[in-house]
Rosetta silent file (secondary structure, phi, psi, omega in degrees, C-alpha in Angstrom):
SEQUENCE: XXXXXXXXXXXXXXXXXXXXXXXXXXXXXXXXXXXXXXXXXXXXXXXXXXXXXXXXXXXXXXXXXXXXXXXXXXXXXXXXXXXXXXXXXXXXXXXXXXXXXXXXXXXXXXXXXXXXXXXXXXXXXXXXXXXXXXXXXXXXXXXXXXXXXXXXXXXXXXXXXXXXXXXXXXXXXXXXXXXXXXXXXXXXXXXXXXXXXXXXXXXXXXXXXXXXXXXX
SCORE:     score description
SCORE:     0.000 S_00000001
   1 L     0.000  130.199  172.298   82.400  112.657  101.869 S_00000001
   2 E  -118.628  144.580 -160.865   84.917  110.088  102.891 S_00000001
   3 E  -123.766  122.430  164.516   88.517  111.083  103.541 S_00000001
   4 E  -125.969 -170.505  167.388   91.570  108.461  103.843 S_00000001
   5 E  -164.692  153.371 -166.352   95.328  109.679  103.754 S_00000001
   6 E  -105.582   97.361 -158.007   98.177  107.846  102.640 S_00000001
   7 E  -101.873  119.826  163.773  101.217  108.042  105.764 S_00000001
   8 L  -162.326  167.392  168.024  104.680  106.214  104.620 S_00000001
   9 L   -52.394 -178.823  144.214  108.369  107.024  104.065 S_00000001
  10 L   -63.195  125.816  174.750  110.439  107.934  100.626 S_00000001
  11 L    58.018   28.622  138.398  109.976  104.554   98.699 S_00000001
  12 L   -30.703  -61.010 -153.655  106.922  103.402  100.611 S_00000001
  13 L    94.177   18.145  169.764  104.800  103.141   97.445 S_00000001
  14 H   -28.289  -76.516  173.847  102.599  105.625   98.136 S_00000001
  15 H   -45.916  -84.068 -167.021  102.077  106.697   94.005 S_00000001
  16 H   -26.931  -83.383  165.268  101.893  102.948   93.374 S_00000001
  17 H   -47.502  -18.217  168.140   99.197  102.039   96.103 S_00000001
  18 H   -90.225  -32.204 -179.959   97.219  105.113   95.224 S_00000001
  19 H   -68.142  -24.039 -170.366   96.806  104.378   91.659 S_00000001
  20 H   -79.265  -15.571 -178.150   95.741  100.678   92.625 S_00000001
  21 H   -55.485  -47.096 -162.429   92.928  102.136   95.153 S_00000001
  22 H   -42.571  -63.966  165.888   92.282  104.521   92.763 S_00000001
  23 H   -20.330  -54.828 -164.829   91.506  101.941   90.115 S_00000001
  24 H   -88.685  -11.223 -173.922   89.850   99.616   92.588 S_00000001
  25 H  -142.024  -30.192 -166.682   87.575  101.965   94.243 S_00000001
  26 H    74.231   80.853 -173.543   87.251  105.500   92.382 S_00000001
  27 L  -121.278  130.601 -171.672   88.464  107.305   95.218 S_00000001
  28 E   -92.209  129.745  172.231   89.996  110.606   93.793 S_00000001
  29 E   -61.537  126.884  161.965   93.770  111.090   94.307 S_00000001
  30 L  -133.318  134.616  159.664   95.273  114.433   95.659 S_00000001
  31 L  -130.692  145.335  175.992   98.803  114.935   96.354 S_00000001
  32 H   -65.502  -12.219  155.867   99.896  118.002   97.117 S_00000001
  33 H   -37.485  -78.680  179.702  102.195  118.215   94.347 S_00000001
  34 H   -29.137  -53.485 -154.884   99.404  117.886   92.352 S_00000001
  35 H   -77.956  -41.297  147.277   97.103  120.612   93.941 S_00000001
  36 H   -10.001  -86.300  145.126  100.583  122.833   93.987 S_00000001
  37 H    17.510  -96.316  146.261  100.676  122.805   90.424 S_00000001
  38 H   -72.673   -2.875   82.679   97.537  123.463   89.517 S_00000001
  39 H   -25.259  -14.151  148.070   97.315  126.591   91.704 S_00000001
  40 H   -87.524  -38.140  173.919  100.060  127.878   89.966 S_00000001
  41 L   -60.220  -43.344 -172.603   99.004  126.946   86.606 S_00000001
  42 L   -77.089   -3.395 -169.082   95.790  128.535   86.896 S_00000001
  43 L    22.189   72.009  177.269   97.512  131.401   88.370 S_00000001
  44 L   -93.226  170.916 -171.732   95.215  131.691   91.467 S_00000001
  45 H   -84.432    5.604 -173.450   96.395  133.617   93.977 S_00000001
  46 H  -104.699  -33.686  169.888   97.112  131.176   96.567 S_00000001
  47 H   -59.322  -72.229  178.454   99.212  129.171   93.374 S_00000001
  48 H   -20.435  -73.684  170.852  101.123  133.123   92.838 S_00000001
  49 H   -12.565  -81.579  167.068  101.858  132.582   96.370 S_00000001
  50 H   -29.300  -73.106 -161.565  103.167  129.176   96.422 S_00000001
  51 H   -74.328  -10.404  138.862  105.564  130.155   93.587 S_00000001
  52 L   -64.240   -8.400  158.275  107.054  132.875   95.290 S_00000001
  53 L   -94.915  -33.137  177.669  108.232  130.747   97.952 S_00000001
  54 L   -81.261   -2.316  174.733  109.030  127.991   95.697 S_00000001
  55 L   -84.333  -52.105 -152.035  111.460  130.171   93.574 S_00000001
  56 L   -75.222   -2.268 -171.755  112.859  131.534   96.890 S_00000001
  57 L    77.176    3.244 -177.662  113.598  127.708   97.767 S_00000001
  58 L  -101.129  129.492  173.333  111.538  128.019  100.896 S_00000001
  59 L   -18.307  155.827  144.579  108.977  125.660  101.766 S_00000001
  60 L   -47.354   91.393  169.124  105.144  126.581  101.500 S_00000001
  61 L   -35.769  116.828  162.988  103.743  127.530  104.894 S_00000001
  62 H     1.938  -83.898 -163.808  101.355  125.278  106.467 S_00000001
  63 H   -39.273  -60.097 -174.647   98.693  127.930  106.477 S_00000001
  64 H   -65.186  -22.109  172.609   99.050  128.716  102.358 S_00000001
  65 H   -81.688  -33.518 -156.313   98.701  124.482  101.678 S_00000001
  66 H   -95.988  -16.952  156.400   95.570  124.266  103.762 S_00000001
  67 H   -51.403  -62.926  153.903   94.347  126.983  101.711 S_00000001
  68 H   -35.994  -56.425 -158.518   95.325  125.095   98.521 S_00000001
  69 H   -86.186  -28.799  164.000   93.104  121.980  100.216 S_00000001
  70 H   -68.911  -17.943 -170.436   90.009  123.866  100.656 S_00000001
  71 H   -87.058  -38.908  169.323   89.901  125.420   97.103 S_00000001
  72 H   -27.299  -60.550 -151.175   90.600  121.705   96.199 S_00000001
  73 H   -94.413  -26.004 -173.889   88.107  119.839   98.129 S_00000001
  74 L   -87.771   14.850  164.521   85.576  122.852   97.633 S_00000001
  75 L   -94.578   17.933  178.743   85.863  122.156   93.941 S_00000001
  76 L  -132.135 -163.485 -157.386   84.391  118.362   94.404 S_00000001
  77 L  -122.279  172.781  163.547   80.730  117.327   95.363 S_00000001
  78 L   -63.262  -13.630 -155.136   79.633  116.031   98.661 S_00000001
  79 L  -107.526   -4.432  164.554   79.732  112.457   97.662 S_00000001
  80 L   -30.379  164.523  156.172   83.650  112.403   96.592 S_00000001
  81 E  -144.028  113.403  177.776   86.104  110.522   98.138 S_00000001
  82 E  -129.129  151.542 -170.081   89.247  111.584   98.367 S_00000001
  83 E  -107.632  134.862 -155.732   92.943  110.042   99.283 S_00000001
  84 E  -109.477  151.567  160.990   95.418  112.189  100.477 S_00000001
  85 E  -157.272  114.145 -171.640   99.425  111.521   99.483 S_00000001
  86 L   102.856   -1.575 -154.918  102.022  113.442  101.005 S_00000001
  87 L  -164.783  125.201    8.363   99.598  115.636  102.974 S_00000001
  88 L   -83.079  165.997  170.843   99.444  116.206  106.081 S_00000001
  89 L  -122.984   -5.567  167.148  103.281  116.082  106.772 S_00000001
  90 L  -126.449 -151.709  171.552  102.664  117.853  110.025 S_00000001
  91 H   -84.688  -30.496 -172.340  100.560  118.124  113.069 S_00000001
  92 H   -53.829  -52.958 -173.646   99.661  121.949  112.241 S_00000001
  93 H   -37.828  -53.937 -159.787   98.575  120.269  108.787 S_00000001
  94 H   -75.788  -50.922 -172.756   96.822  117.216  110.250 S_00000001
  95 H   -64.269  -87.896 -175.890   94.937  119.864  113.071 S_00000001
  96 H   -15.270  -36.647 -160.678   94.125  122.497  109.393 S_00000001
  97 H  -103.039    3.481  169.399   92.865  119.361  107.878 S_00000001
  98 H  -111.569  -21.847  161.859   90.174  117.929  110.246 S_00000001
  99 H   -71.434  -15.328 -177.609   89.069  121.906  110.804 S_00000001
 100 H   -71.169  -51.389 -153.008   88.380  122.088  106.766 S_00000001
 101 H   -62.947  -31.754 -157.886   86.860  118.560  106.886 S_00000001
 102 H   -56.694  -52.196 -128.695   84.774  119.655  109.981 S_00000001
 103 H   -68.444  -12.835 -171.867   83.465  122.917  108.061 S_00000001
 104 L   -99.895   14.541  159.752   82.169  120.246  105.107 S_00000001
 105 L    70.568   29.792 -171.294   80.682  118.200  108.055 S_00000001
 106 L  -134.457  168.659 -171.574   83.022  114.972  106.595 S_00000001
 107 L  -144.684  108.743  158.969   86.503  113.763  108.688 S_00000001
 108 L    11.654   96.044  153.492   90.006  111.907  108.190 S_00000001
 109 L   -63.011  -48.401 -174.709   88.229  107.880  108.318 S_00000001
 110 E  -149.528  103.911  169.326   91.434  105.961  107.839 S_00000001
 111 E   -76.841   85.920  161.378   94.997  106.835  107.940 S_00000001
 112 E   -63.845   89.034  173.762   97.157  103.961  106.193 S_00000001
 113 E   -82.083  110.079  163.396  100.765  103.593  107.628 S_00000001
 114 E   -73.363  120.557 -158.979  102.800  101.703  105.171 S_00000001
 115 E  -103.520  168.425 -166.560  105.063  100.277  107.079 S_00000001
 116 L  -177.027  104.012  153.444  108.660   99.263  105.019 S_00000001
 117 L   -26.314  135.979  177.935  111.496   97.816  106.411 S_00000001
 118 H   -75.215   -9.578  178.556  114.202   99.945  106.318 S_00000001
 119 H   -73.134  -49.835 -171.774  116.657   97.687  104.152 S_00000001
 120 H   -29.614  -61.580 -178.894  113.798   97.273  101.872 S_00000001
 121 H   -49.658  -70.652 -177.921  113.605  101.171  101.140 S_00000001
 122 H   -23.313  -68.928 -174.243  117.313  101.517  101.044 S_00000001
 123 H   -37.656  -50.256  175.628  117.575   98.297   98.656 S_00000001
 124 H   -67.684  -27.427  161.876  114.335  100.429   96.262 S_00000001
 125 H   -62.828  -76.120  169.913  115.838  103.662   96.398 S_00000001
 126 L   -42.674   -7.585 -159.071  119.564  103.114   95.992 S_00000001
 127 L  -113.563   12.275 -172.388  118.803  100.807   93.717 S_00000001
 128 E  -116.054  122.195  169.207  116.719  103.338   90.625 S_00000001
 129 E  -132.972  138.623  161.081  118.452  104.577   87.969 S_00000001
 130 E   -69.064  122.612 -172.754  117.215  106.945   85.315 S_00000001
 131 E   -65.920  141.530  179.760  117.547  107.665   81.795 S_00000001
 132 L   -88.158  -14.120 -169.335  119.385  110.564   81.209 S_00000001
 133 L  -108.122 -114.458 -167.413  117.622  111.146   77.778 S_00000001
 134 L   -65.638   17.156  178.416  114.210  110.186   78.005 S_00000001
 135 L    50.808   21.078  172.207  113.709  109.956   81.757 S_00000001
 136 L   -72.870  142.839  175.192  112.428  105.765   81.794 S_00000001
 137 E  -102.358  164.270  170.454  113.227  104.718   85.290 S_00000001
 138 E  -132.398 -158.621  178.572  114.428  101.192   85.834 S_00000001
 139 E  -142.570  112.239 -155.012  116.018   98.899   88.651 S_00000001
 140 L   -86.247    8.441  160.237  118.894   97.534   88.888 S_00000001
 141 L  -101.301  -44.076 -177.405  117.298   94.221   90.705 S_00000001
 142 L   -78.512  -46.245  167.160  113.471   94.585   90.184 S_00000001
 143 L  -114.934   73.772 -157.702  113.495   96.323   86.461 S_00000001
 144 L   -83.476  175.187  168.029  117.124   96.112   85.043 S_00000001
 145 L  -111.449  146.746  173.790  117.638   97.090   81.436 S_00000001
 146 L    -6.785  -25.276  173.155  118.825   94.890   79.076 S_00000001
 147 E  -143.091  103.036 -155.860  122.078   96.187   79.166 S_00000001
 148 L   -71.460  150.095 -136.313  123.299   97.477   82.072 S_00000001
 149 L    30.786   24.090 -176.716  123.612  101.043   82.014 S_00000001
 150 E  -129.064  145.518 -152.493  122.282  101.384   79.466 S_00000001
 151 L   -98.653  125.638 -179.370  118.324  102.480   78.569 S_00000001
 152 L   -66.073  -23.296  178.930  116.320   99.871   76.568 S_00000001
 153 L   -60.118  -82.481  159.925  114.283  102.824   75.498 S_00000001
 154 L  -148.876   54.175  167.150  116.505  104.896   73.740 S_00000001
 155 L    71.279   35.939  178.476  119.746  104.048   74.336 S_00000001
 156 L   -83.993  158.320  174.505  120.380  107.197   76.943 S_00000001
 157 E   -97.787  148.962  161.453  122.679  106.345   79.448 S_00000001
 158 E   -67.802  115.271  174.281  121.482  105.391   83.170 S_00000001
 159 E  -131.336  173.525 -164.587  122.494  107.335   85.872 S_00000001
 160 L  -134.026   97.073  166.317  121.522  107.035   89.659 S_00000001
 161 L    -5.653  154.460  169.916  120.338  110.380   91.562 S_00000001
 162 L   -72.671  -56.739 -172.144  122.404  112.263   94.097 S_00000001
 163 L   -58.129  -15.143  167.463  119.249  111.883   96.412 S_00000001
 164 L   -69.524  -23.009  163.522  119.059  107.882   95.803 S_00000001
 165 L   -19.759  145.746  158.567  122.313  107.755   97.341 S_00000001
 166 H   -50.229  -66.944 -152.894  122.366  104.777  100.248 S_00000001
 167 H   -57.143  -53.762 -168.180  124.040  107.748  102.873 S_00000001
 168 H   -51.541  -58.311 -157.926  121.119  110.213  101.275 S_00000001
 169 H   -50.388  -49.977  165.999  118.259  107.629  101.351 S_00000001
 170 H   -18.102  -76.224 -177.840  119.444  106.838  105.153 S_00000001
 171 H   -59.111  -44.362  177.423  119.531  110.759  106.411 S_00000001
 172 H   -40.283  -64.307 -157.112  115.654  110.959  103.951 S_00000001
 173 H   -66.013  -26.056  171.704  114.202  108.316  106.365 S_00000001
 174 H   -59.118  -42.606  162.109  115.841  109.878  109.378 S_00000001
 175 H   -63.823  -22.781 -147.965  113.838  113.315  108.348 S_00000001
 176 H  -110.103  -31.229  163.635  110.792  111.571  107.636 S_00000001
 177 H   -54.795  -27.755 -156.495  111.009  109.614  111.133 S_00000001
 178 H  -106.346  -57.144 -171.661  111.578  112.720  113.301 S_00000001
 179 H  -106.661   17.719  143.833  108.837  114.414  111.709 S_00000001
 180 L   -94.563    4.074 -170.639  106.226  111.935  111.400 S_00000001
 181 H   -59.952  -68.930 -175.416  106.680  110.230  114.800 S_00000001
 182 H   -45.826  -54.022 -162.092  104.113  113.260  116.666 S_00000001
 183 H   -62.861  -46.609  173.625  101.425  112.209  113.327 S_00000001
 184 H   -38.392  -51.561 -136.158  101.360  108.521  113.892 S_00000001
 185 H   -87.490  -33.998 -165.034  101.188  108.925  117.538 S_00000001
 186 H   -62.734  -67.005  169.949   98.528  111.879  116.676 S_00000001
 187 H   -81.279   78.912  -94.908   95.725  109.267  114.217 S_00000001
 188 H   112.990  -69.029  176.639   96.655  106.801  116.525 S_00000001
 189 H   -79.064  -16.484  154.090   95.204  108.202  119.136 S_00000001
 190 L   -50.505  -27.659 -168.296   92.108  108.987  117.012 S_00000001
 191 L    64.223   67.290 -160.773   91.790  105.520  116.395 S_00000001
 192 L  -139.750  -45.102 -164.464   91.720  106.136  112.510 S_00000001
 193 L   -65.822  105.103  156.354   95.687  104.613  112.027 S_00000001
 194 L   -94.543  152.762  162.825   95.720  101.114  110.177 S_00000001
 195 E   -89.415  144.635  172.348   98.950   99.576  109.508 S_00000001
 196 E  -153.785  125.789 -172.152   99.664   97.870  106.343 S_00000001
 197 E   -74.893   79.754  157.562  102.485   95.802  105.439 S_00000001
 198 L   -57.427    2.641  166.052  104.158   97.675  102.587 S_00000001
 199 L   -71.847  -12.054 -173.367  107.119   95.726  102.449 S_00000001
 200 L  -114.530  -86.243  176.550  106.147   93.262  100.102 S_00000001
 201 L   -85.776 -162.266  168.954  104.558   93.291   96.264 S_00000001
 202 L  -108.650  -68.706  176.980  102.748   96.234   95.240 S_00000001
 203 H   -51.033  -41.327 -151.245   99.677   93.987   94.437 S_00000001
 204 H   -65.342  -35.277 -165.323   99.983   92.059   97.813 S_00000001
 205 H   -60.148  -40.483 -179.454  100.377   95.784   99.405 S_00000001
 206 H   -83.807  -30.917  176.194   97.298   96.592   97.919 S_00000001
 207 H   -60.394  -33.951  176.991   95.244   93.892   98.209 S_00000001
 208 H   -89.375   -5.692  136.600   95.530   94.356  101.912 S_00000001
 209 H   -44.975  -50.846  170.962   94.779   98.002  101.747 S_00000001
 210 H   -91.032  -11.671  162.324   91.633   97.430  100.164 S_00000001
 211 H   -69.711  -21.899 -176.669   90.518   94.835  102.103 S_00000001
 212 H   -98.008  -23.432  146.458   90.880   96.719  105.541 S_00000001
 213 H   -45.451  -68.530 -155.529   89.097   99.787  103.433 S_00000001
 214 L   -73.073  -16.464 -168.498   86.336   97.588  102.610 S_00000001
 215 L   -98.269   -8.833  178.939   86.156   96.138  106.193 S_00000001
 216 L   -49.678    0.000    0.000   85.853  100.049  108.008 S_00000001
């Protein structure tokens, strides 16, 4: 079993760079969304769980996600590969997720910090607006639509999140700084943390993902 995990800010490209690995390598995606989800849909008891916290607005506890990632991973084969996105977000996570990995005798190989300016993010975030009707997202520099504010799809109007805000997107990265600082420094000291310069295309971002995969 080989294990990577995918470490970056809101409007990194995480989803983006995991689909091209995916593509590119058949390395199976889990985000904890996902595995969320699908523990509730199946209405296991660790999903039942979940959605009694998630109704109550309160986070999941550590403990009940690492739960979720063993029925997950113990639902694959030995010879998977899987890419983590979004998960771990802490250290209690990141410690849960190298004792599951131990018990399946496999380990974390390569954590990939997408690094992003912060003007970049600001510029990708602040800058996505949404259909109000059929939920196509655009851009208003990189994808605009044909008519500004207005949706090429089907003619829904464009609107721009609360959470896309500049002042939100700021205060996001500010959260996401404070409480990823301890992981970097944490696979870092593992010697597992590559850097990868997420700042530029999506392809370029990727191309240089899989090449420092392929070179491990």
């Amino acid at each position: 079993m080989q294990t990577i995990i995918l470490l970056g800010a809101p409007g990194a490209g995480k989803g983006t760079l995991a689909e091209g690995v995916r593509q590119a390598t058949g390395f199976i995606h889990v985000s904890t969304g996902d595995m969320l989800r699908a523990a509730i849909k199946e209405e296991r008891s660790t999903g039942l769980e979940a959605r009694a916290f998630m109704e109550a607005g309160e986070l999941v506890p550590d403990d009940l996600i690492l739960r979720i990632v063993r029925e997950r991973l113990a639902q694959g084969q030995p010879s998977d590969c899987y890419m983590f996105d979004g998960f771990p977000r802490t250290i209690e996570q990141a410690r849960g997720l190298d004792a599951t990995l131990a018990e399946l005798q496999a380990q974390v190989n390569q954590v990939f910090l997408l690094e992003v300016p912060t003007e970049v993010i600001v510029s990708r975030l602040s800058g996505r607006r949404i259909c109000k009707s059929c939920g196509a997202v655009y851009h208003v520099t990189n994808i605009p639509s044909k008519v500004e504010g207005v949706c090429d799809q089907c003619g829904g109007t464009l609107y721009q999140r609360p959470d896309d805000s500049e002042e939100t997107v700021l205060n996001r990265l500010e959260v996401y700084q404070r409480q990823t600082a301890s992981l970097i420094e944490f696979y870092e000291s593992k010697g597992v943390l590559v850097r990868v310069n997420a700042g530029t295309t999506p392809q370029a971002a990727t191309a240089e993902l899989l090449s420092k995969l392929a070179s491990a």
